[in-house]
ChimeraX commands (.cxc) that place a marker at each C-alpha (Angstrom):
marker #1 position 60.43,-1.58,-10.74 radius 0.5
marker #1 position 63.81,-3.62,-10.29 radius 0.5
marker #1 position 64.99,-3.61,-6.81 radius 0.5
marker #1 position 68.25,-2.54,-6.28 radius 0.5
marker #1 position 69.22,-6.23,-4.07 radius 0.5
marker #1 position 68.72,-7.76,-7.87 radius 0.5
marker #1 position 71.16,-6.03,-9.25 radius 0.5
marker #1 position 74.25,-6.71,-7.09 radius 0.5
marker #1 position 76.52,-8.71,-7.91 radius 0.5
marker #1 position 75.71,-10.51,-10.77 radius 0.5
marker #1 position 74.99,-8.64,-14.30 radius 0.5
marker #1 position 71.05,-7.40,-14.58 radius 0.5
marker #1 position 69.54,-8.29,-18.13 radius 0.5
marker #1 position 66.12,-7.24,-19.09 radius 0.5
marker #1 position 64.63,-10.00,-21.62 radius 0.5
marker #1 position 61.37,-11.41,-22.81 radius 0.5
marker #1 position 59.60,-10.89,-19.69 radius 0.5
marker #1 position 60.09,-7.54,-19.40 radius 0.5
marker #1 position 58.01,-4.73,-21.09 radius 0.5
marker #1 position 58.84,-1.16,-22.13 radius 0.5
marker #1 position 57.74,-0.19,-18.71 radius 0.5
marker #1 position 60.36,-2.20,-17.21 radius 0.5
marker #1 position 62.39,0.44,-14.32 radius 0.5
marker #1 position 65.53,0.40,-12.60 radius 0.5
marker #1 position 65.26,3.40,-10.38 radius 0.5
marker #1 position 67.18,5.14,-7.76 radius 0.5
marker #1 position 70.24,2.00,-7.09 radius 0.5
marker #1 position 73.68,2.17,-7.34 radius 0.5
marker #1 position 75.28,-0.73,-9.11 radius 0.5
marker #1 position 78.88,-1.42,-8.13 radius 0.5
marker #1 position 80.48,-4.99,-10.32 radius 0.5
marker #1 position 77.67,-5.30,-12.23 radius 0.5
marker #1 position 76.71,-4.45,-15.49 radius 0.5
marker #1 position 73.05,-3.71,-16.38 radius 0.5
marker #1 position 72.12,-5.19,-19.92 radius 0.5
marker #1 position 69.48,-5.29,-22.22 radius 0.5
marker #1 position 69.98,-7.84,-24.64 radius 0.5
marker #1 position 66.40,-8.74,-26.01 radius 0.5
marker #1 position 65.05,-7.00,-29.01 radius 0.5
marker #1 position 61.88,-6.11,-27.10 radius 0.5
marker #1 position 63.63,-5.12,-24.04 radius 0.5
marker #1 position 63.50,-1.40,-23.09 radius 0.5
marker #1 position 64.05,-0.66,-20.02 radius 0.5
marker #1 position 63.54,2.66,-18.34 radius 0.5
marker #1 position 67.23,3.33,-15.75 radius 0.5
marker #1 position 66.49,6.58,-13.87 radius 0.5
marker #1 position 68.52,8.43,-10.91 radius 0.5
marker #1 position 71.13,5.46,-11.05 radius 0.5
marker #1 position 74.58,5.25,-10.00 radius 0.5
marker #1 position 76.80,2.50,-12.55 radius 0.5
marker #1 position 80.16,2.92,-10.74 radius 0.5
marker #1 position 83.17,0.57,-10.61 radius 0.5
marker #1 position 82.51,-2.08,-12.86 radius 0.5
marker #1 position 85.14,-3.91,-15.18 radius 0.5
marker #1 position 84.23,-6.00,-18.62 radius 0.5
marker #1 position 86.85,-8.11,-20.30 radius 0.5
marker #1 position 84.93,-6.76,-23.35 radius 0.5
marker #1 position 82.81,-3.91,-24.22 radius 0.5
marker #1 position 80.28,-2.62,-22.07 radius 0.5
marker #1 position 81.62,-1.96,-18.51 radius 0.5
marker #1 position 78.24,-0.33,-16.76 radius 0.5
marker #1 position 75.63,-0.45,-19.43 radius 0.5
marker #1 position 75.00,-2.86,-22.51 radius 0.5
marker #1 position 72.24,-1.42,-24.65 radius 0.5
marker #1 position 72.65,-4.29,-27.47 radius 0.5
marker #1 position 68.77,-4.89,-27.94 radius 0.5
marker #1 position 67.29,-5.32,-31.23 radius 0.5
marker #1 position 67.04,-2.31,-33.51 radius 0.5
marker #1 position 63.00,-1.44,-32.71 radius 0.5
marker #1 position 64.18,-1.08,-28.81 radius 0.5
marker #1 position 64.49,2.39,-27.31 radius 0.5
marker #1 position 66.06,2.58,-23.89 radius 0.5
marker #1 position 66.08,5.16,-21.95 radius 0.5
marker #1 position 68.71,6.05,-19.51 radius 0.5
marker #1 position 67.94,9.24,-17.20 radius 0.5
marker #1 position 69.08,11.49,-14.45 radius 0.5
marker #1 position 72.04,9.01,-13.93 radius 0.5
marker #1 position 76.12,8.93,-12.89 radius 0.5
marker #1 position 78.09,6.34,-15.44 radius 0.5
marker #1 position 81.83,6.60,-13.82 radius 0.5
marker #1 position 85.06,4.58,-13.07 radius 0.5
marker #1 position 84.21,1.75,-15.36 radius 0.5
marker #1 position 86.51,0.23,-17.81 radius 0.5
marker #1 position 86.08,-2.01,-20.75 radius 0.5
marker #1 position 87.41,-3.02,-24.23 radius 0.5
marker #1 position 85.31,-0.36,-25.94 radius 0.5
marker #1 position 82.16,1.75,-24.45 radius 0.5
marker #1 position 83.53,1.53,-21.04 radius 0.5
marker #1 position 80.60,3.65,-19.71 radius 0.5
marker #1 position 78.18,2.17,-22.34 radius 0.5
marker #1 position 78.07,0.30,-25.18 radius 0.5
marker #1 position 74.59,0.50,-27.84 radius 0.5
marker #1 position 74.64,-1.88,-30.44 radius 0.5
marker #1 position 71.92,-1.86,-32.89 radius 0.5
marker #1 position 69.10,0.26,-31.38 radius 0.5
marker #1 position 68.86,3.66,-30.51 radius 0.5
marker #1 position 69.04,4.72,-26.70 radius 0.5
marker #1 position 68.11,7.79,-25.23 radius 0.5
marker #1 position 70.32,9.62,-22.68 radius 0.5
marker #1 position 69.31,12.39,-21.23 radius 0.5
marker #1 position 70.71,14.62,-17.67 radius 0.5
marker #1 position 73.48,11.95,-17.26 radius 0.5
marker #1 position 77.17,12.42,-16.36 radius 0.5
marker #1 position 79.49,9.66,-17.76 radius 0.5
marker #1 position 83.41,10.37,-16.57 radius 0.5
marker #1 position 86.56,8.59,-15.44 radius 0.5
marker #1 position 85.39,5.92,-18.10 radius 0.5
marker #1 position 88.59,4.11,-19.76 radius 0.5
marker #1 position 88.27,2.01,-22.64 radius 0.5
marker #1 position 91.05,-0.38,-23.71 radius 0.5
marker #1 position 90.26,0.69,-27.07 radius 0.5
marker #1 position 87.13,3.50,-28.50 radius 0.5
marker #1 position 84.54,5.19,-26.58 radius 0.5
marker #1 position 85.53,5.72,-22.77 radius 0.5
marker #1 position 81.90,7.23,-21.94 radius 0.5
marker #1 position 80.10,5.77,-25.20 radius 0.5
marker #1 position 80.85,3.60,-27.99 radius 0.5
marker #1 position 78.20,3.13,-30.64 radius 0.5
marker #1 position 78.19,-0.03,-33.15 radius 0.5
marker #1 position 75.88,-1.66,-35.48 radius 0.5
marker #1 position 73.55,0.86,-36.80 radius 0.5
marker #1 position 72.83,2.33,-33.32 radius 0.5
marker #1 position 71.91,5.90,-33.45 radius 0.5
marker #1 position 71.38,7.26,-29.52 radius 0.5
marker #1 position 69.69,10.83,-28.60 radius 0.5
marker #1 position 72.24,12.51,-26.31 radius 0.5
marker #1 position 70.90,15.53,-24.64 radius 0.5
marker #1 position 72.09,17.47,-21.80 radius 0.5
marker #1 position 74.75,14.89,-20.43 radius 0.5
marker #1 position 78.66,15.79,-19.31 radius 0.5
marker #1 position 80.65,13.88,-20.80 radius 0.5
marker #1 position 84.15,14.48,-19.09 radius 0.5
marker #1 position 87.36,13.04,-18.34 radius 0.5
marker #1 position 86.96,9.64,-20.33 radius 0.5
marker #1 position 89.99,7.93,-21.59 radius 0.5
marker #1 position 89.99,5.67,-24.69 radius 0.5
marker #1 position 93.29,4.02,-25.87 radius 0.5
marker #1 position 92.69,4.22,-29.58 radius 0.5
marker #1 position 95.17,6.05,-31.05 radius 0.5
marker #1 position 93.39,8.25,-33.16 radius 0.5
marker #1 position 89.42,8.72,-31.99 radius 0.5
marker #1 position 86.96,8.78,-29.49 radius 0.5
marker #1 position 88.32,9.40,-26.04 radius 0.5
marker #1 position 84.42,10.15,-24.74 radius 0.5
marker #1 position 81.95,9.60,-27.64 radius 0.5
marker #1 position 83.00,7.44,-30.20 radius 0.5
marker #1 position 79.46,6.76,-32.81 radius 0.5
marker #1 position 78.54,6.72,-35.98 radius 0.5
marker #1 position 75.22,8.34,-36.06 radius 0.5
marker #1 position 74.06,9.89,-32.90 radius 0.5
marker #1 position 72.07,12.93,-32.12 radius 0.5
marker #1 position 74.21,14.87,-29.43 radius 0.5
marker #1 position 72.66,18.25,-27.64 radius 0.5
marker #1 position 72.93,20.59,-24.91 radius 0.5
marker #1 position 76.00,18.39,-23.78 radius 0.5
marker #1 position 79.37,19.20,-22.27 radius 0.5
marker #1 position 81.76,16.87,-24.11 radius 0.5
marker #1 position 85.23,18.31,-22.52 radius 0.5
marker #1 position 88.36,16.91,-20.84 radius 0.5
marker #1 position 88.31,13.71,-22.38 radius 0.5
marker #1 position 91.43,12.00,-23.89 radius 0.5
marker #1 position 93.17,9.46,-26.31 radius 0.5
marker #1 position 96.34,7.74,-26.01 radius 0.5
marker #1 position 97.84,8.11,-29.43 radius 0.5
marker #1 position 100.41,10.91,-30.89 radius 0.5
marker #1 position 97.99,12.67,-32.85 radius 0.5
marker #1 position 95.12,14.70,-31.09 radius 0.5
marker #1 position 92.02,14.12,-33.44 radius 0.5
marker #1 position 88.71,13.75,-32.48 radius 0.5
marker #1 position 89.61,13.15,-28.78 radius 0.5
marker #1 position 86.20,14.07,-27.21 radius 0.5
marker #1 position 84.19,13.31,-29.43 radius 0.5
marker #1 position 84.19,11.10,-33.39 radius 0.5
marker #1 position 81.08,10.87,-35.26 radius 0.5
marker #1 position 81.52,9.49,-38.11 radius 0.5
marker link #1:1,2 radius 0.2
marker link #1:2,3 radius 0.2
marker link #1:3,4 radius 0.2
marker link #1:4,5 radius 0.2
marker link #1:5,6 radius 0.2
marker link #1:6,7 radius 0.2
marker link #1:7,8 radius 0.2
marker link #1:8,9 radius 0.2
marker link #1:9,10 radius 0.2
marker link #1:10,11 radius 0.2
marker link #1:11,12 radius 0.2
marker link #1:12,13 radius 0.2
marker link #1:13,14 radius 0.2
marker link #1:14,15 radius 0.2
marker link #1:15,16 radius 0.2
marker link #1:16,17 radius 0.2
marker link #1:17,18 radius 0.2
marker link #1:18,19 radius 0.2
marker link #1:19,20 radius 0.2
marker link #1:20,21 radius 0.2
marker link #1:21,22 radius 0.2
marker link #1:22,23 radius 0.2
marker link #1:23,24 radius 0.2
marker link #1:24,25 radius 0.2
marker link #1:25,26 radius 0.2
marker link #1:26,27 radius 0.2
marker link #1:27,28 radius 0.2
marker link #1:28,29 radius 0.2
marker link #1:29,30 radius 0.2
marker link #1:30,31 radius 0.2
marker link #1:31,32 radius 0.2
marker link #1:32,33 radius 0.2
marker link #1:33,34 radius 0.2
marker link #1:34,35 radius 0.2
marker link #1:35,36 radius 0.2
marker link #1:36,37 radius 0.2
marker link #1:37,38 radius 0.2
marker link #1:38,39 radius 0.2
marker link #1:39,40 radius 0.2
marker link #1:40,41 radius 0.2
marker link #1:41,42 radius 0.2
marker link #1:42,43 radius 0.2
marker link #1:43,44 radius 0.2
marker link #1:44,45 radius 0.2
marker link #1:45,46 radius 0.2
marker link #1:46,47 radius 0.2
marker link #1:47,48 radius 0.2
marker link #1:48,49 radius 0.2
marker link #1:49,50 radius 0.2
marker link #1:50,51 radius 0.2
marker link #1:51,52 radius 0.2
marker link #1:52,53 radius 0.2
marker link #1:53,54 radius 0.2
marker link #1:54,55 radius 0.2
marker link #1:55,56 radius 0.2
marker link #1:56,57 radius 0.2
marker link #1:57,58 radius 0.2
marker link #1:58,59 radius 0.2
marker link #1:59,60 radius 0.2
marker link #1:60,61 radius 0.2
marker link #1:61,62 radius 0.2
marker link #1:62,63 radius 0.2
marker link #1:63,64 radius 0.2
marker link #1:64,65 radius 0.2
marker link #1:65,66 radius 0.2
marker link #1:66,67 radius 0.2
marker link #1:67,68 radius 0.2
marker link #1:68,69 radius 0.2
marker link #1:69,70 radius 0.2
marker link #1:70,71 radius 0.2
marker link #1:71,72 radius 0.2
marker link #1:72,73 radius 0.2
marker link #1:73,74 radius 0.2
marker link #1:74,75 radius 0.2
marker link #1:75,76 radius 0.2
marker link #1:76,77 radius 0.2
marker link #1:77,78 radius 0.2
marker link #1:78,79 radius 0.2
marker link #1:79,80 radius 0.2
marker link #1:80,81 radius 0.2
marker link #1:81,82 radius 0.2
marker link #1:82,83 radius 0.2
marker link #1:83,84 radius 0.2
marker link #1:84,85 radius 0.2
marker link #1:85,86 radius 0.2
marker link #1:86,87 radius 0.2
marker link #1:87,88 radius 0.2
marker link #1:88,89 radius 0.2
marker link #1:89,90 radius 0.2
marker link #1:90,91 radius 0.2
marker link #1:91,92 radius 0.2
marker link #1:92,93 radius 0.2
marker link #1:93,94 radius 0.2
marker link #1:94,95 radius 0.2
marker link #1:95,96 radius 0.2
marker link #1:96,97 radius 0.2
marker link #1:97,98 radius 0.2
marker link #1:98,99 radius 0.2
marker link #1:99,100 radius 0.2
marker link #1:100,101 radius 0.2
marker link #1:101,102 radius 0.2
marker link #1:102,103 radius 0.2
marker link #1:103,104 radius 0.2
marker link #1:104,105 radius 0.2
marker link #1:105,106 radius 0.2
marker link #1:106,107 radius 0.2
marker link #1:107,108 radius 0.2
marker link #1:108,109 radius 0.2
marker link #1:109,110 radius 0.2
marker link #1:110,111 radius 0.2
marker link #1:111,112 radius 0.2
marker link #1:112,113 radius 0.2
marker link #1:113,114 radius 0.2
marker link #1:114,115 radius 0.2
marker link #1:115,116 radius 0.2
marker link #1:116,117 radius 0.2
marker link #1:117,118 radius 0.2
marker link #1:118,119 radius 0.2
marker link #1:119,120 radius 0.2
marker link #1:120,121 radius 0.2
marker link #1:121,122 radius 0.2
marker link #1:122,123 radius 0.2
marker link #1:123,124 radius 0.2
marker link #1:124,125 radius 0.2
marker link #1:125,126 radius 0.2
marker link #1:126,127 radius 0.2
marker link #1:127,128 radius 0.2
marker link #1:128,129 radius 0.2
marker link #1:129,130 radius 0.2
marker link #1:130,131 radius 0.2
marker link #1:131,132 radius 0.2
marker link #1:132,133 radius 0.2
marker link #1:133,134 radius 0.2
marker link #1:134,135 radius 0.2
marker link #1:135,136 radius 0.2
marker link #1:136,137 radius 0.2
marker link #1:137,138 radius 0.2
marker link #1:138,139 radius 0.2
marker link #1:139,140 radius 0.2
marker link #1:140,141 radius 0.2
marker link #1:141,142 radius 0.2
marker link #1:142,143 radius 0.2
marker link #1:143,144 radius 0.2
marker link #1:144,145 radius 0.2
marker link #1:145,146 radius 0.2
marker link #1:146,147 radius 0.2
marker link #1:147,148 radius 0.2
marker link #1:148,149 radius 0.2
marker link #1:149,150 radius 0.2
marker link #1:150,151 radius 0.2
marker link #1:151,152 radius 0.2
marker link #1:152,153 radius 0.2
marker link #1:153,154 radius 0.2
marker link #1:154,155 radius 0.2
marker link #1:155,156 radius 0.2
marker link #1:156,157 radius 0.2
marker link #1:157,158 radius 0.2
marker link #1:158,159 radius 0.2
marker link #1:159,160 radius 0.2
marker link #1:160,161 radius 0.2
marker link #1:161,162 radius 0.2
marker link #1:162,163 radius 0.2
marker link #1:163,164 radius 0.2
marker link #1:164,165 radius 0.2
marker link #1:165,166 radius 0.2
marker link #1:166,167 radius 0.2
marker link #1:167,168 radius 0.2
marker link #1:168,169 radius 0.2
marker link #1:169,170 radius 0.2
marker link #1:170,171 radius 0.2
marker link #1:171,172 radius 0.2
marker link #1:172,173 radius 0.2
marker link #1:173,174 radius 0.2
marker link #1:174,175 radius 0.2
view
């Protein structure tokens, strides 16, 4: 298990020397961004907090961008007040994440996916999560869940919002 003094205030990456039982549990993580760049990486984040934290690109509290065999898992957790390019609350590239009992809001994305943007191939299992209040500046999609193949269930997408003239897909685009 990660302590929670690792994690602030420098981004936390899990890599090579971590193993699928790698565990951040119970921390709150305030301008820093957890990541987990290494195609074996898969860490386990449970009853977190990722809560103020600003990226001049995508990923403003959580970078799943791990190789396309990884399966994170992110649990029991508050993503909010982060902003970013894209995937202000998270950002999967490439693998498929599961998140499960979370609440992602008062994300803002400069661009798609205020609570979750999805890219290269990644295809995350969303279950019971609310997904609220999220802004993303697109003009057209993706104000809270912005993917191309996801699994979404039991969630509360609602509230969220896009800055364009036309109101499509604002809570939610899959593609």
């Amino acid at each position: 298990m990660r302590a929670c003094a690792s994690l602030l205030p420098f981004p936390e990456s899990f890599d090579d020397n971590d193993s699928r039982s790698s565990v951040v549990a119970a921390m709150t993580a305030r301008t820093a961004t957890i990541s987990s760049t290494d195609s074996n990486a898969a860490p386990i984040i449970r009853q977190c907090t990722i809560t103020g934290n600003q990226a001049t690109g995508s990923a403003g509290g959580i970078a799943f961008a791990a190789g396309a065999t990884a399966q994170p898992v992110l649990k029991d957790s508050i993503i909010s007040d982060n902003q970013a390019v894209a995937g202000a609350g998270i950002n999967c590239g490439n693998n498929s994440p599961v998140i499960t009992n979370c609440t992602l809001e008062n994300n803002i994305a400069q661009d798609i996916g205020g609570a979750i943007n999805c890219k290269d191939s990644a295809s995350p299992t969303i279950s019971n999560c609310i997904i609220r209040n999220n802004i993303g500046y697109d003009p057209y999609y993706g104000g809270g869940v912005f993917c191309d193949n996801a699994t979404i269930e039991g969630c509360q997408v609602l509230e969220n919002s896009i800055s364009g003239p036309v109101a499509v897909n604002v809570d939610l685009f899959l593609a």
